[in-house]
N, C-alpha and C positions, 0 to 999 in steps of 0.2 A: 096263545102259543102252546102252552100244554095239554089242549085239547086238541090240537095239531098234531102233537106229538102220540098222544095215546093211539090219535086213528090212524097214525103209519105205521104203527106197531102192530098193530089189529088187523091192518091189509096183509102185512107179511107173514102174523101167523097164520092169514087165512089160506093164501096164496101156498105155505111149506103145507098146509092140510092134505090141498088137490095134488099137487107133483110127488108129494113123498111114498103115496102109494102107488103111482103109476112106473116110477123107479124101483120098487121094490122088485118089480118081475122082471128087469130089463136086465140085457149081458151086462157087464161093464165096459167102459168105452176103453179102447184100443189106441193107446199113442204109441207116434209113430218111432223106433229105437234111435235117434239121432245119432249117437255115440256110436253103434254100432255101422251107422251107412259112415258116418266120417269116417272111422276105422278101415274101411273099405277103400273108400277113396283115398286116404292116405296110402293104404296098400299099395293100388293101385300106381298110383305116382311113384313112388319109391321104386317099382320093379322096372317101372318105364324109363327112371333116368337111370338105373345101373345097366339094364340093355342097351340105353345109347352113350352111356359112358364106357359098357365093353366094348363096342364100336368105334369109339374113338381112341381107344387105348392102343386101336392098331396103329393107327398113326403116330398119335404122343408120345408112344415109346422112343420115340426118334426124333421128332419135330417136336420140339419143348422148347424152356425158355432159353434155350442157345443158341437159338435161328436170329439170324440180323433180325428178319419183320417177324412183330410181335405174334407168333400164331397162338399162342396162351391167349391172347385177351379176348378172343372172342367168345367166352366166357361170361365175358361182362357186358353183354350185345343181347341182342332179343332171338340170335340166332344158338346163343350157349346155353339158353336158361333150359335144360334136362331135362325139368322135369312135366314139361308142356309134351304132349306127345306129337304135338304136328314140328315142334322146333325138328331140324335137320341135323343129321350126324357129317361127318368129314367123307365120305362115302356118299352121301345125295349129293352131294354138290360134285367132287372132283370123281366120279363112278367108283364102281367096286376094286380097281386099278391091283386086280390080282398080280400083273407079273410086275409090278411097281413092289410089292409086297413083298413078294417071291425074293427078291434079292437079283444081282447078278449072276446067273446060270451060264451064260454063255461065254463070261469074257469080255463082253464087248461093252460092260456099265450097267447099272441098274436102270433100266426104264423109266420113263416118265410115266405119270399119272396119266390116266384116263382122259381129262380137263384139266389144263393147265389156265389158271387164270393171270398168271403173269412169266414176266420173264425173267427167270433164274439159271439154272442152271439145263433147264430144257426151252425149248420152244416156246411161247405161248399158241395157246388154241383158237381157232378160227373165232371172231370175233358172234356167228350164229351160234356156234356150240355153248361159247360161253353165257351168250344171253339167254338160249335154249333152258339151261338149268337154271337160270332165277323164274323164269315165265314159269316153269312148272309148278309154283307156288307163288308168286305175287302175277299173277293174271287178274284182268277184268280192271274196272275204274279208272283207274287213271292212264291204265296202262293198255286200254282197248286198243289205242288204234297205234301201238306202238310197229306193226306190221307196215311196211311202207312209209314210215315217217321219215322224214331229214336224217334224222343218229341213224336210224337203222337202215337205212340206205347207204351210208355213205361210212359205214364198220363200224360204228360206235358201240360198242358193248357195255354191262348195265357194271361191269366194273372198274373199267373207264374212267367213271365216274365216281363211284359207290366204295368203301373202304370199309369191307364185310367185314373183317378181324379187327380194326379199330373200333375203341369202345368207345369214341365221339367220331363220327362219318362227319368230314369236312361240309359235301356238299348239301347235308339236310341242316345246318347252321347258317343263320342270318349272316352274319358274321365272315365266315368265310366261305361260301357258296358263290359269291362272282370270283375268287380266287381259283376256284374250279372251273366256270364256265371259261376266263378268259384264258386256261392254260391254250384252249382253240379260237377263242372269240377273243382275238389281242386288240382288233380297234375296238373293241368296247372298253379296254379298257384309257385309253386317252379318254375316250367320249363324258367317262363318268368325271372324270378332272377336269373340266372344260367349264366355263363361269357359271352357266346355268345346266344345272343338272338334276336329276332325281339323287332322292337319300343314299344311294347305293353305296358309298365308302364306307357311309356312317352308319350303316346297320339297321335304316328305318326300312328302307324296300331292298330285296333282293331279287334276282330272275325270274325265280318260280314266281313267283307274285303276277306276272305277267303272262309269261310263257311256262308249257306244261312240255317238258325236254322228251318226256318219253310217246308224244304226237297229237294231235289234234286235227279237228277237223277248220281249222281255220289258218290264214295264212302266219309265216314264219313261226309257226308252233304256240300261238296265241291261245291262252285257255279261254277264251270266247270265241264267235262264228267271223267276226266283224273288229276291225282296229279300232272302232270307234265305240265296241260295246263293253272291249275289253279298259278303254282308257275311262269310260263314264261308272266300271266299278267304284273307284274311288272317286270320280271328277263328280259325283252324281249333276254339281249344280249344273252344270253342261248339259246333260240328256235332254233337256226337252219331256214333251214338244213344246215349241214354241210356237206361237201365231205367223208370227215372220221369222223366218228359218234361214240361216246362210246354207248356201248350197254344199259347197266344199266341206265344212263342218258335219254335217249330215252323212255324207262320202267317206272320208276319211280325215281322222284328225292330224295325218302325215302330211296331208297337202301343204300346211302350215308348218306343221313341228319337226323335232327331230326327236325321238321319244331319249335319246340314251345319253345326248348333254349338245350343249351349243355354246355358241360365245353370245350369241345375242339373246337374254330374255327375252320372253318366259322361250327358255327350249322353240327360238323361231329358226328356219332354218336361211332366212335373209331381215333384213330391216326393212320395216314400212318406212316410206311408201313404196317402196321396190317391190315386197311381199305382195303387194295388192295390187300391184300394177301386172302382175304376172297374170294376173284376169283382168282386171278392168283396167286397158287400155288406152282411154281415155281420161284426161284429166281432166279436172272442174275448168280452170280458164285454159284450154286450146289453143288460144294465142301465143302461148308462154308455155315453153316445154320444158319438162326439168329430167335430169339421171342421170347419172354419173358422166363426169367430164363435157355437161353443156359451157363451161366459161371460155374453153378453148372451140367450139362450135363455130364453123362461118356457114353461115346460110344466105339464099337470097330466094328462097323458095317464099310465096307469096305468102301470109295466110298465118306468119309467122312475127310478125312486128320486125321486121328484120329492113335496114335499107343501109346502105352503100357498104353493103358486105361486114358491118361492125358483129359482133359476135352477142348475141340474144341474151340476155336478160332472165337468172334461172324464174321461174315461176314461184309467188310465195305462197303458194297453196301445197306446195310440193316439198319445194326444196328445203331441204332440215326442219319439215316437219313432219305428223304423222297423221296418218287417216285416221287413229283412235282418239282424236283430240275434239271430233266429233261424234265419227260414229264409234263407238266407245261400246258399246251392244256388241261386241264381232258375233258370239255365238249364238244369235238368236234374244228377240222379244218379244214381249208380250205389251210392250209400250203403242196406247193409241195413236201416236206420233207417224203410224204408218210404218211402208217397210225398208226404210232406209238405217234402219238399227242405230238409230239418233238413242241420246242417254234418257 
């Protein structure tokens, strides 16, 4: 070990030998003033939020905290924070609303702003104007195809929805976000009280989860192409493939379900065997028909076990049972059993 020691000692003075002279004739090396660029950008920031806090002070000087809605707190939003230089003054949004400013000249009241986003004591503004000035800076991702979509066809503007001067915005909260959508979508909300339902009361799923409000390229504003690609996000064990594949499942998972609550588990929108008879119209024993109100049934059609007019006998393959009791597979297998989706 101490002859270990001696020859590290002896590598490194050999090692300071060679580099101490080659340093000797070098500049010295140049770092970079940290202190000095932070200083700058601190600068920098400081000029930028007193420029958009003069700009707001046109406004504030008047609309402060005495206004019924809180127009102070949007301060505490991502839309107040000053010192960001892309954050927005009171001016991007509602325009430069000079003769709002100006005061009453004529007599007749002080003018409205430029953009009116609600209704007070003027008008509110056309529902494109208003969403006109959120797109000018939240464009793109999610918001592509908000041009043509269900809201925006039918006047929904982005503040509608959206509570810009509130420092918690209802609808981007789990929590209270179907409290929003159902102020317009009211049968959804029975739907979600209804025996079988998704989390939605209880704050585990909310709309967005499913649906993207501001458009897509799939039906009723589904953030997937497909019903059934948006339900196997989370359902994944569904997806497939399977070997033997239910057709309807593959199609849509509506053809079954009801996505927003049912009375009948899991979210069916009838009870089997009923649900399954709605395509396979045929039952196992054919002799013996079963569905609703067969006890009061007179038949004498042949073909039916049916004679001197007494009333048919439901089927027990049918009646008050269920087609899952076998085929119990619905959504597809992988089981050698063949394709009759046996367990």
């Amino acid at each position: 070990m101490y002859f270990l020691k001696r020859l590290a000692v002896g590598a490194v003075l050999i090692l300071a030998s060679w580099v101490a002279p080659a340093l000797a004739g070098s500049p010295p090396i140049q770092l970079p003033d940290l202190g000095t660029n932070h200083s700058t950008s601190a600068q920098a920031s400081a000029a930028t939020a007193a420029d958009a806090l003069a700009q707001d002070a046109k406004c504030t000087r008047c609309h402060d905290e005495n206004e019924a809605k809180p127009i102070l707190s949007i301060y505490q939003t991502p839309h107040g924070v000053r010192g960001d230089a892309r954050t927005p003054t009171c001016q991007s949004c509602h325009g430069p609303s000079e003769k709002h400013l100006a005061g009453d000249k004529t007599g007749k009241g002080i003018p409205p702003p430029d953009v009116m986003f609600n209704k007070h004591d003027y008008p509110m503004s056309d529902a494109g104007d208003r969403s006109a000035v959120c797109l000018t800076c939240h464009k793109g991702t999610q918001r592509t195809h908000w041009d043509g979509s269900e809201h925006q066809t039918n006047g929904v503007a982005c503040n509608d929805c959206h509570k810009v001067h509130s420092a918690v915005d209802p609808v981007r909260n789990k929590l209270t976000q179907p409290e929003v959508c159902m102020t317009c979508h009211k049968d959804r909300r029975a739907d979600i009280h209804k025996v079988s339902h998704h989390p939605i009361g209880e704050g585990k799923v909310t709309c967005s989860d499913c649906h993207n409000p501001h458009g897509s390229t799939g039906p009723h504003l589904l953030k997937k192409a497909t019903v059934t690609e948006t339900c196997t996000t989370c359902h994944a064990e569904k997806r497939g493939p399977f070997l033997w594949e239910h057709q309807p499942v593959v199609e849509d998972c509506t053809n079954c379900h009801t996505p927003h609550g049912s009375n009948i588990p899991p979210l069916l929108k009838s009870r089997p065997p009923f649900l399954c008879s709605e395509c396979h119209d045929g039952p196992h024993a054919s002799s013996s028909p079963f569905g609703p109100g067969i006890g009061g049934l007179q038949s004498t059609m042949s073909g039916f076990g049916v004679s001197g007019g007494r009333a048919p006998s439901p089927s027990p393959t049918g009646a008050g049972r269920s087609c899952l009791n076998c085929h119990s597979m619905i959504h597809g297998s992988n089981s050698p059993a063949g394709a009759f989706l046996h367990r």
